[in-house]
N, C-alpha and C positions, 0 to 999 in steps of 0.2 A: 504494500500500500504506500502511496506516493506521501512522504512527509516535509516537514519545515522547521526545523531545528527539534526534530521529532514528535512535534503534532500531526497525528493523520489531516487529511485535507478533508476528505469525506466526512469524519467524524466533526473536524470545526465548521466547515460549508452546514451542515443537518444543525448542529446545533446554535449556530448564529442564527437560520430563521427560526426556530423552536425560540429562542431567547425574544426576538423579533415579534413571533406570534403571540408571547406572555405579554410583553407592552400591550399591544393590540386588547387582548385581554382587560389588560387592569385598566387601560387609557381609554378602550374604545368601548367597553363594555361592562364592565364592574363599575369604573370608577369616574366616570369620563363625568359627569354633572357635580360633586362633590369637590373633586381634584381643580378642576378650572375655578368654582365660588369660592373653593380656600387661597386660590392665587390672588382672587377679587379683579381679574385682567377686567378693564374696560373695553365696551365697546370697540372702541377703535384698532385698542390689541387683539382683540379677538377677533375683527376684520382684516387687521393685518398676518397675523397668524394661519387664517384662510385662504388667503393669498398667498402665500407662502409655504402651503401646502405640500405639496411633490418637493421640493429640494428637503424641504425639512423632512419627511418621510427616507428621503435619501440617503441623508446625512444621518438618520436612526438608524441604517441601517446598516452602517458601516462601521456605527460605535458600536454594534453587536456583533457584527465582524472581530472587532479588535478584542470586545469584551470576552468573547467563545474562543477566540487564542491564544490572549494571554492566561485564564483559565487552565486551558488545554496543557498550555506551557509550564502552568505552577503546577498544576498533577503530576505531570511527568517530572518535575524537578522532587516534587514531594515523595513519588516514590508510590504514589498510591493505587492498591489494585481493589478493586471490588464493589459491587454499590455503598457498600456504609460506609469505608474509608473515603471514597472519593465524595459520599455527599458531607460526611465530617469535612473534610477539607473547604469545601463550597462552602460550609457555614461560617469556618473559620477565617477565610478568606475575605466573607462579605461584613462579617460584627469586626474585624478588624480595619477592614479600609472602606467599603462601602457605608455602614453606618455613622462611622466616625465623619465622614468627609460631610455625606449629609447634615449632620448634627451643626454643622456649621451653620446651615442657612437658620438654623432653629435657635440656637444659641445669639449671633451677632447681624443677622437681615432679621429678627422676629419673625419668623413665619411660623405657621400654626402648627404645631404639635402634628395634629393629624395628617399634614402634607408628608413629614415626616413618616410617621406610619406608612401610610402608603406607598411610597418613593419606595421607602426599606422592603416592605411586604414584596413589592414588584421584583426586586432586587434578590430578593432572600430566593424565592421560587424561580427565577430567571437562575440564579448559577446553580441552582442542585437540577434543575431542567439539563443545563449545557453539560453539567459534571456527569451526570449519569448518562446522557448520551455520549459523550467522550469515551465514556466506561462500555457502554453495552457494542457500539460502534463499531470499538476498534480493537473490542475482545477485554484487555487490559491495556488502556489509552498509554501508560508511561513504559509500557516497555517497547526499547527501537527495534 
């Protein structure tokens, strides 16, 4: 199987749009009324956001690109074979740099607690989605 500094290609390609389809999920269909009244965008943002449509779809879909390989890349550095190791990993990966980094906007922008939630929730389900498909994919994702 064709790799990249020993991520399968197959296994990060399946698990970028998996990661891609959870947004879709929590943004388009869970959370999509709540998420937007907790940002308070105005009119106009939210006009221009519509507008802006396809490129910003685009560009999500490339941070899910990078997100389902660097992922890919820490499993195999971590060493880890199996679903619970590799979804341990995802969790530890995402309470250590994903929450943290968000917490930022919650801490020093004030935004609401539950954008927080959500953001994390999307995030937390998104890398054990990627990690288990890296796992199931590519047999045992870290070994070359």
């Amino acid at each position: 199987m064709p790799r990249i500094f020993g991520v399968n290609i197959i296994a990060w390609l399946v698990s970028a749009v998996a990661l891609y389809f959870v947004g879709f999920v929590f943004y388009g269909l869970l959370f999509s009324e709540a998420w937007v009244s907790l940002w308070n965008f105005s009119p106009e943002q939210i006009e221009a956001a519509e507008a802006a449509a396809g490129p910003s779809m685009a560009l999500g879909f490339v941070i899910s690109l990078a997100t389902a390989f660097f992922i890919g890349l820490a499993l195999k550095k971590f060493g880890a074979e199996g679903l619970v190791p590799v979804t341990r990993k995802a969790v530890f990966l995402w309470a250590g740099f994903v929450v943290t980094t968000l917490a930022y906007d919650t801490v020093y922008a004030l935004q609401p607690v539950m954008l927080l939630v959500i953001d994390s929730a999307h995030l937390l389900v998104g890398f054990i989605v990627v990690a288990v498909l890296h796992d199931l994919l590519d047999g045992v994702m870290s070994k070359d």
